[in-house]
C-alpha positions in Angstrom: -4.9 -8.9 20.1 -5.0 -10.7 23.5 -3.4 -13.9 24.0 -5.7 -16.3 23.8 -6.9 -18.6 27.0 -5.2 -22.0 27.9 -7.3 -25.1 26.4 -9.1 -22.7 23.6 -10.0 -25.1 20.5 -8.9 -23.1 17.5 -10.9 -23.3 14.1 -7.9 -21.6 12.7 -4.3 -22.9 12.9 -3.1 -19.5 12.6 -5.9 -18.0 14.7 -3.1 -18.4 18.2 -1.0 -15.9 16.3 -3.7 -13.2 15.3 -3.6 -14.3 11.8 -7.7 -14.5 11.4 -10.5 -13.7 9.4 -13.8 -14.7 10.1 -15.2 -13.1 13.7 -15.9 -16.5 15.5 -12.0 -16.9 15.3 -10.9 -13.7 16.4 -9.6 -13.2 20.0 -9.4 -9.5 21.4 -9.1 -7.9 24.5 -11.8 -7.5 27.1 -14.3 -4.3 28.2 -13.7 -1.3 27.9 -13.3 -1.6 24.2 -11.7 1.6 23.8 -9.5 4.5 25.5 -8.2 7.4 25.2 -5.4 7.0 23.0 -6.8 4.6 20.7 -9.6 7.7 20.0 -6.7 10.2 19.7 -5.1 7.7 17.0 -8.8 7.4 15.0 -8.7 11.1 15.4 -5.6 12.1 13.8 -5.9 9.1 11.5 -9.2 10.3 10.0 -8.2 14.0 10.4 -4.8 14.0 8.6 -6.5 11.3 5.8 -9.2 13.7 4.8 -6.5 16.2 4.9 -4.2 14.3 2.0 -6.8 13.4 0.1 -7.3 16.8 -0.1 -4.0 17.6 -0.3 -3.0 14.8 -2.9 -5.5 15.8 -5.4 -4.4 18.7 -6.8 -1.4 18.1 -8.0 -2.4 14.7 -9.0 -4.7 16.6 -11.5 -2.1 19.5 -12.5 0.8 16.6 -13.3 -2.3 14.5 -15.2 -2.5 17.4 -17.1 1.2 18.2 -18.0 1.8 14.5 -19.2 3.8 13.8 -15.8 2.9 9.9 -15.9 5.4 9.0 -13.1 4.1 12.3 -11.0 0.3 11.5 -11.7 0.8 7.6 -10.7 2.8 8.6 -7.3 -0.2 11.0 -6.6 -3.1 8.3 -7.5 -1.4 5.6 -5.2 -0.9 7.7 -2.3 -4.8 8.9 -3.0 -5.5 5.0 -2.8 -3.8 4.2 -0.1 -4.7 6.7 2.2 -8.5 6.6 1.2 -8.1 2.6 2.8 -6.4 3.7 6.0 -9.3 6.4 6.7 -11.9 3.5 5.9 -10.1 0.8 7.9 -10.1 3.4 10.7 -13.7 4.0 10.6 -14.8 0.7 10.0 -12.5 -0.8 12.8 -12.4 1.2 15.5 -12.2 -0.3 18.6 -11.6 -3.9 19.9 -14.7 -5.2 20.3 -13.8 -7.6 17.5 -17.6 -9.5 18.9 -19.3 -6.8 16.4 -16.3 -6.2 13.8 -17.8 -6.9 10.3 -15.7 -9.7 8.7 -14.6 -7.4 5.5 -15.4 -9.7 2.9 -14.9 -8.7 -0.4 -13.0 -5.1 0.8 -10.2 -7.2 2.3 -9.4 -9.2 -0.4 -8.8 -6.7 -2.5 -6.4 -5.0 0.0 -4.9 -8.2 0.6 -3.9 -8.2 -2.9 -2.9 -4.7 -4.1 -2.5 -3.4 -0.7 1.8 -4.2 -1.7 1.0 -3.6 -4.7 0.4 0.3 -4.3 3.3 0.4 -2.1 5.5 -0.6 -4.3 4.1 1.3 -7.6 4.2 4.9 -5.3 8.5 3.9 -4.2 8.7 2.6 -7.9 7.3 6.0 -9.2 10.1 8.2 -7.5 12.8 6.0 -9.3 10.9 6.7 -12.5 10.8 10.4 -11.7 14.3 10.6 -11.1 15.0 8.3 -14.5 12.7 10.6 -16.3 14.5 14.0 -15.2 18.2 12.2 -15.7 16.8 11.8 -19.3 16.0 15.5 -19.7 19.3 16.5 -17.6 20.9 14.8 -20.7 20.0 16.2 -23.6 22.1 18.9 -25.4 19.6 20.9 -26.2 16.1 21.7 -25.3 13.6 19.7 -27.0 9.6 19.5 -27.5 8.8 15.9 -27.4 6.5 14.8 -30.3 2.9 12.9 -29.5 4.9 9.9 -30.6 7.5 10.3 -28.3 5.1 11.2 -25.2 3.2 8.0 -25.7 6.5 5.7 -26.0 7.6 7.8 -22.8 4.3 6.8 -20.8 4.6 3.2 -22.1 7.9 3.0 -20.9 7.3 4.4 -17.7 4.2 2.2 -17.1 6.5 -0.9 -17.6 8.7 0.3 -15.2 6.5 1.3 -12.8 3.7 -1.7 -13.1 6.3 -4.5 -13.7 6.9 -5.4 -10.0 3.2 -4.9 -8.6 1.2 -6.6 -11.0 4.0 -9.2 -10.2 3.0 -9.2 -6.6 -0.7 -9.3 -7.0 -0.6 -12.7 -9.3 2.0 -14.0 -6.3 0.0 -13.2 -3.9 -2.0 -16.4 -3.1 1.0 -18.5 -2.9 3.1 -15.5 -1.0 0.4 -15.5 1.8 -0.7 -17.4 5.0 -4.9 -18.1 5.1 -7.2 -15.4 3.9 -6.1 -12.1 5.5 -6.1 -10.6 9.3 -7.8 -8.0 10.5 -6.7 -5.9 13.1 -8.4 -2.4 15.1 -7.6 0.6 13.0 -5.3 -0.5 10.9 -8.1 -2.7 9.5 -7.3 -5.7 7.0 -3.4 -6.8 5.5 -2.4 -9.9 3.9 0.0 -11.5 6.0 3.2 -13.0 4.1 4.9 -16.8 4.4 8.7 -15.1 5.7 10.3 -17.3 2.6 12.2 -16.2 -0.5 9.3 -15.4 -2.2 8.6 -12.7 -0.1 12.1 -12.0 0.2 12.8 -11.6 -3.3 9.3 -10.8 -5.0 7.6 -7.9 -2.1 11.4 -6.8 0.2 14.1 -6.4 -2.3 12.1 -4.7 -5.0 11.6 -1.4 -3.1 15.6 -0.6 -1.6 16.6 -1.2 -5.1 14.8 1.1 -6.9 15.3 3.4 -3.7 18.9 2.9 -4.5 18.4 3.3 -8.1 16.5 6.5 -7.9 19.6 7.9 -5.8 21.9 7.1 -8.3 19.8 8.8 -11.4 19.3 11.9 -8.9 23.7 12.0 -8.7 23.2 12.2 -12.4 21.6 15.9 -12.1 24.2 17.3 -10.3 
């Protein structure tokens, strides 16, 4: 967004820095509210998101049905997050932020699961790899038991879901104002940079990232 014009009376503390919700607080760029290359990034952002939906849903549905948990959850998160980026794309389009609609309701939810997705589709590949290491380990070829499929997913939900639902109840004291709103990318919560964030929404991710390289050393 534009920098704002000397002596401008802010409702907002936060609305100098682009950190805004509602539209009498926004401040955008003058006519011509588009060009060229911001329709050749709604293009290909609307193009490629049709394409992994798409894409994304078939093996979501074959791993569903081979009891691949950590698989089906990866798939279903990228499905989620992806179907928000085409709609924010759409929706926002250009930077005539006069006649943006304030996304109430659509951006709260984002602003509170929108890291929360994130970090359940990174935390699914560590649970992947854990999963496999597991298999990798047993002597002998086994057919798991209903039982044993069930305490499987349960365990692999907790590791998954642990961090994430962790964020979502953190969120309104990890966040400055409401949410901001920005063209394309649409609607993000925007994070106090304290140890909160630091330790609850950063660190989470490289570790299991680091974590799900040391499981995949385990199937050499």
């Amino acid at each position: 967004m534009a920098s704002p014009a000397n002596g401008t009376n802010y409702h907002n503390k936060w609305a100098a820095f682009g950190f805004t919700t509602t539209p009498e607080e926004r401040i955008g760029p003058g006519p011509p509210y588009t060009h060229p290359a911001l329709q050749v990034n709604l293009f290909f952002r609307v193009f490629l998101g049709f394409l992994s939906l798409f894409v994304t849903w078939v093996p979501a549905r074959l791993l569903w049905r081979n009891g691949e948990f950590a698989g089906t959850v990866m798939c279903v998160t990228l499905l989620i997050i992806n179907g928000m980026t085409l709609i924010n794309a759409l929706i926002w389009r250009n930077d005539n932020v006069e006649t943006w609609w304030a996304g109430y309701g659509w951006c709260d939810f984002q602003a509170y699961f929108q890291f929360g997705l994130h970090t359940a589709f990174n935390v699914s590949m560590f649970d992947i790899m854990r999963s496999l290491a597991g298999k990798v380990a047993l002597n002998r070829a086994v057919t798991p038991t209903p039982r044993e499929r069930r305490r499987q997913r349960i365990v692999s939900a907790l590791v998954i879901f642990t961090f994430p639902v962790i964020q979502v109840l953190l969120t309104y004291f990890a966040t400055i104002g409401r949410y901001n709103v920005s063209t394309l990318a649409g609607c993000s919560p925007v994070y106090y940079p304290n140890w909160l964030y630091l330790v609850f929404y950063i660190l989470p991710t490289p570790a299991y990232a680091v974590g799900a390289g040391i499981m995949a050393g385990e199937l050499k």
